[in-house]
TIGUKOL-484609 format. One line per 5 residues: number of its first residue (from 0); their letters; for each residue y, x, z of C-alpha. Coordinates in steps of 0.2 Angstrom, whole numbers. Last residue first. Example, Ala and Ser with C-alpha at 12.3 -4.5 7.8 and 13.67 -1.06 7.14 Angstrom:
<rs>
1> SA> -5/68/36; -22/62/39
</rs>
This chain:
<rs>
336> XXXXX> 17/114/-10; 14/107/-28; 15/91/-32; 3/81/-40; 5/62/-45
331> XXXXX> -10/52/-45; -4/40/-33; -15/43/-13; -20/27/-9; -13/20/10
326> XXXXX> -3/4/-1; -14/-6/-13; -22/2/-31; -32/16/-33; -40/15/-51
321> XXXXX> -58/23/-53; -56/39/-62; -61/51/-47; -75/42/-44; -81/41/-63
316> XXXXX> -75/63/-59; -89/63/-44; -102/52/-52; -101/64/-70; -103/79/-57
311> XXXXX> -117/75/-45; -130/74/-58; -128/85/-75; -116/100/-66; -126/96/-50
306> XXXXX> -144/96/-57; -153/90/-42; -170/96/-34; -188/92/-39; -192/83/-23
301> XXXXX> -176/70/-24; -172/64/-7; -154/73/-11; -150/62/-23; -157/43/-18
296> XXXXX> -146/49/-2; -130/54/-12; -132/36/-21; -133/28/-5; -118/36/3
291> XXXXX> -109/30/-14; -101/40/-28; -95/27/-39; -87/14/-28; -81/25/-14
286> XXXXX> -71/16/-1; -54/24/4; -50/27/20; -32/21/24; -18/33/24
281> XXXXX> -4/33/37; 13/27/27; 22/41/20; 15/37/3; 6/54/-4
276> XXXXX> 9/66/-21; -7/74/-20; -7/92/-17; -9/106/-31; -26/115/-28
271> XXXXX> -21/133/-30; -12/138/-43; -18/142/-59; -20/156/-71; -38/154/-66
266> XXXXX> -42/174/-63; -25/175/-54; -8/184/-57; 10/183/-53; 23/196/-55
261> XXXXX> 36/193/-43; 54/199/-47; 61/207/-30; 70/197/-17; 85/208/-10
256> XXXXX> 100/196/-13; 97/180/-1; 95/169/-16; 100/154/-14; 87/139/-19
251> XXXXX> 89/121/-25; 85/105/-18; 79/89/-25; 65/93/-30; 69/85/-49
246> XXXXX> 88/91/-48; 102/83/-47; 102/82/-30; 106/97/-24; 105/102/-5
241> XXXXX> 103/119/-1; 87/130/3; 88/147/11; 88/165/6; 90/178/19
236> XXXXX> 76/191/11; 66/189/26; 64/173/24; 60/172/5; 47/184/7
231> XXXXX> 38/175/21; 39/157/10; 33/168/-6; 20/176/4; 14/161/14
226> XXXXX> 12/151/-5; 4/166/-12; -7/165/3; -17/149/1; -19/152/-18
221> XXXXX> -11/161/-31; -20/178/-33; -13/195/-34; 5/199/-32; 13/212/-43
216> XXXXX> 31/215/-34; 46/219/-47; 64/229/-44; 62/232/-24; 77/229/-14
211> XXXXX> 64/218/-1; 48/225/-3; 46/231/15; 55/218/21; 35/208/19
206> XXXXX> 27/217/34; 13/211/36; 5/205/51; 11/185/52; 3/182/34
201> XXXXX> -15/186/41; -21/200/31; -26/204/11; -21/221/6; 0/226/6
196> XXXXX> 3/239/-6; 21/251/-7; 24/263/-20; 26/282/-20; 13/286/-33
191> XXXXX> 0/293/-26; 2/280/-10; -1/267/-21; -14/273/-32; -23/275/-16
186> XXXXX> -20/257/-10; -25/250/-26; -42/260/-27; -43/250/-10; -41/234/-14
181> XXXXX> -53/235/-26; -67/244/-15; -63/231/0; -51/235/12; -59/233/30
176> XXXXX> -56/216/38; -45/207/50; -56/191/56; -51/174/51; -61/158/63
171> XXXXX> -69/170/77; -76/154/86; -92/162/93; -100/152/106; -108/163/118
166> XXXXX> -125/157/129; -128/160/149; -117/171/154; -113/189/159; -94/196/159
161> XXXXX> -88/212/157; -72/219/160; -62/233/153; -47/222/148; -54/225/129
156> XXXXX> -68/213/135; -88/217/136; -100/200/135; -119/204/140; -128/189/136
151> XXXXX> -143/181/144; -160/176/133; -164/168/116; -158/181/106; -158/196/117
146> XXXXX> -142/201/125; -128/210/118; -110/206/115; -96/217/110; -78/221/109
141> XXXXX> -72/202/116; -52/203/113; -42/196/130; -31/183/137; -45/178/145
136> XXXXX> -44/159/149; -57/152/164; -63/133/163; -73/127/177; -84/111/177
131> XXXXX> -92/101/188; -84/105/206; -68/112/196; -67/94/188; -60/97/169
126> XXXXX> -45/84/165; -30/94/167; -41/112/158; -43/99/145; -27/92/143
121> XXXXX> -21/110/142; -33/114/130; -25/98/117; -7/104/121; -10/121/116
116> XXXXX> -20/116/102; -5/103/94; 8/116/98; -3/128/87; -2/115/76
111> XXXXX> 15/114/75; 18/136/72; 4/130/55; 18/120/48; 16/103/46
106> XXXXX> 13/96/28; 19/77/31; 8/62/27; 5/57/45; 24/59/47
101> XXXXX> 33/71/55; 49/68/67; 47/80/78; 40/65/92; 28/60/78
96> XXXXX> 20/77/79; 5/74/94; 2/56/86; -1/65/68; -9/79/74
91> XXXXX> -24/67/82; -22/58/100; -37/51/101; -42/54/123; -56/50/134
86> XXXXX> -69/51/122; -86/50/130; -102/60/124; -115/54/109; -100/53/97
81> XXXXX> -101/41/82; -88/46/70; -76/38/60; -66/29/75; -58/47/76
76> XXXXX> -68/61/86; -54/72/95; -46/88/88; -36/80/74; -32/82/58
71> XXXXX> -29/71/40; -16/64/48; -5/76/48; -9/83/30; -18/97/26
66> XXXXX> -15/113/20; -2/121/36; 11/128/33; 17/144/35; 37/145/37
61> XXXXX> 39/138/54; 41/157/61; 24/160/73; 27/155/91; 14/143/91
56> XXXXX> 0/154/85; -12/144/72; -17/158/63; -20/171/80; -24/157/92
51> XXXXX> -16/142/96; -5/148/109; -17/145/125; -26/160/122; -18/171/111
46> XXXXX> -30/189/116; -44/175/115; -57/175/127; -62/155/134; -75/158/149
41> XXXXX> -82/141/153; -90/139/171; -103/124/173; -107/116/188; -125/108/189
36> XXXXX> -133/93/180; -122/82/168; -132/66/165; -119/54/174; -107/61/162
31> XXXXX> -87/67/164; -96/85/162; -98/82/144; -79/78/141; -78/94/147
26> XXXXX> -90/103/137; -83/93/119; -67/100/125; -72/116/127; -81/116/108
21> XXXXX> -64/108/102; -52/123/108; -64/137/102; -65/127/85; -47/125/83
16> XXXXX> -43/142/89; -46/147/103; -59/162/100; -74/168/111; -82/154/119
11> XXXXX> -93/161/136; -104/149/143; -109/150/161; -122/138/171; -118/139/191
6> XXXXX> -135/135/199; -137/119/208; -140/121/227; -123/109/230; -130/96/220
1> XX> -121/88/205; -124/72/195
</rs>
């Protein structure tokens, strides 16, 4: 319940992304309650507010995708949880993406997503009572926050202003860093010898033409972004996919001309974490046998500690080796994405 001499509370949440975009929602769906005292004003600061954020952008190329599946996310709590405050809407990725033609086994691309976030905000800005709640988007960097730990925070925006509220949530997700001490010893040979190096960054600011024409690129590592560098390449060189059916993908690629050898390398020699091959039918949870919620309690209550690699290990590969049977279980095929 509200009075008209309640105190305006304020929250600043710095980053819409995922977390950014959950954190408001949860506050809205917070003000829906008898228990809610006073009007609350929610500052969101995020230069790409209302797009996603800056990995999830919406009006990114389709080319990154995302690493889970469709229906393995979604912003609202799923009949898995048990929320303390009300849920006025499930919709998960999956629902949201149905209308594209996705299923909820489907590897979105990161651009859907963002569509995803920007739909879920907008829901809650619809759904927020200005008289009990008030959300605000900055479309804005935060520079700085001060304040004493347990006291008001001082909030400084790139836009020049500065705003004071009564506790920050920092949502920053991937933050553009400095080049670390390999990186940049690379860098410097680089640039002594005429050649072009590109450090670790969000995909959507490097400039991948500049290794188009190029006779051989060294990349290092083949995880999450080797995939969004090979996908980024290949788009800016022109190449494109073409039907083939005699083949085992089923497709085959066209170079666009200009794509340089790639030299791959990693410490594993490995990709990253090949996907499961999945049934395009929504999955059903699957009920561990081995590694119960009661054996992980008898674990973790143990005084003297656990021994993962003799404990906790052997459970999780006998779970691992328990036969999946029935439709909604992942087969053991991999694929990679």
């Amino acid at each position: 319940m509200t009075h008209a001499a309640d105190p305006v509370r304020t929250v600043v949440v710095i980053g819409a992304g995922p977390r950014g975009t959950a954190i408001v929602e949860r506050l809205v769906a917070a003000s829906t309650t008898e228990e809610w005292q006073g009007p609350l004003t929610v500052h969101l600061v995020d230069p790409l507010v209302g797009r996603g954020g800056a990995v999830w952008r919406h009006d990114q190329p389709e080319v990154p995708l995302m690493n889970t599946t469709t229906c393995q996310t979604t912003l609202y709590p799923d009949e898995s949880c048990h929320p303390l405050l009300p849920v006025p809407h499930r919709e998960s990725l999956a629902d949201h993406l149905a209308e594209e033609g996705l299923g909820p086994s489907d590897f979105a691309s990161r651009a859907a997503h963002g569509r995803y976030l920007a739909h879920v905000l907008e829901t809650a800005l619809a759904d927020a009572d200005p008289e009990r709640s008030r959300i605000v988007p900055h479309p804005a960097e935060a520079v700085d926050v001060t304040g004493p730990a347990d006291g008001p925070q001082r909030i400084r925006l790139s836009d020049g202003r500065v705003s004071r509220a009564d506790a920050v949530a920092l949502a920053l997700g991937h933050l553009p860093t400095a080049l670390g001490p390999r990186s940049q010893r690379l860098a410097d040979a680089a640039e002594r010898h005429g050649l072009v190096h590109l450090g670790p960054a969000n995909p959507l600011e490097v400039d991948y033409a500049a290794l188009l024409g190029r006779e051989a690129v060294a990349v290092q590592g083949m995880g999450l972004n080797f995939y969004d560098a090979i996908g980024m390449l290949t788009t800016a060189a022109g190449g494109r996919f073409e039907e083939a059916p005699e083949t085992e993908a089923g497709s085959r690629y066209v170079p666009g001309g200009a794509e340089p050898v790639l030299v791959i390398g990693s410490r594993s020699g490995m990709v990253y974490r090949p996907k499961p091959d999945l049934p395009q039918e929504r999955l059903s949870p699957y009920p561990l046998q081995v590694l119960t919620s009661e054996r992980v309690l008898e674990l973790a209550v143990r005084s003297a500690g656990v021994d993962h690699e003799g404990e906790v290990m052997p459970l999780m590969l006998a779970e691992r080796a328990v036969p999946c049977a029935g439709p909604g279980t992942p087969s053991s095929r991999a694929t990679r994405r």
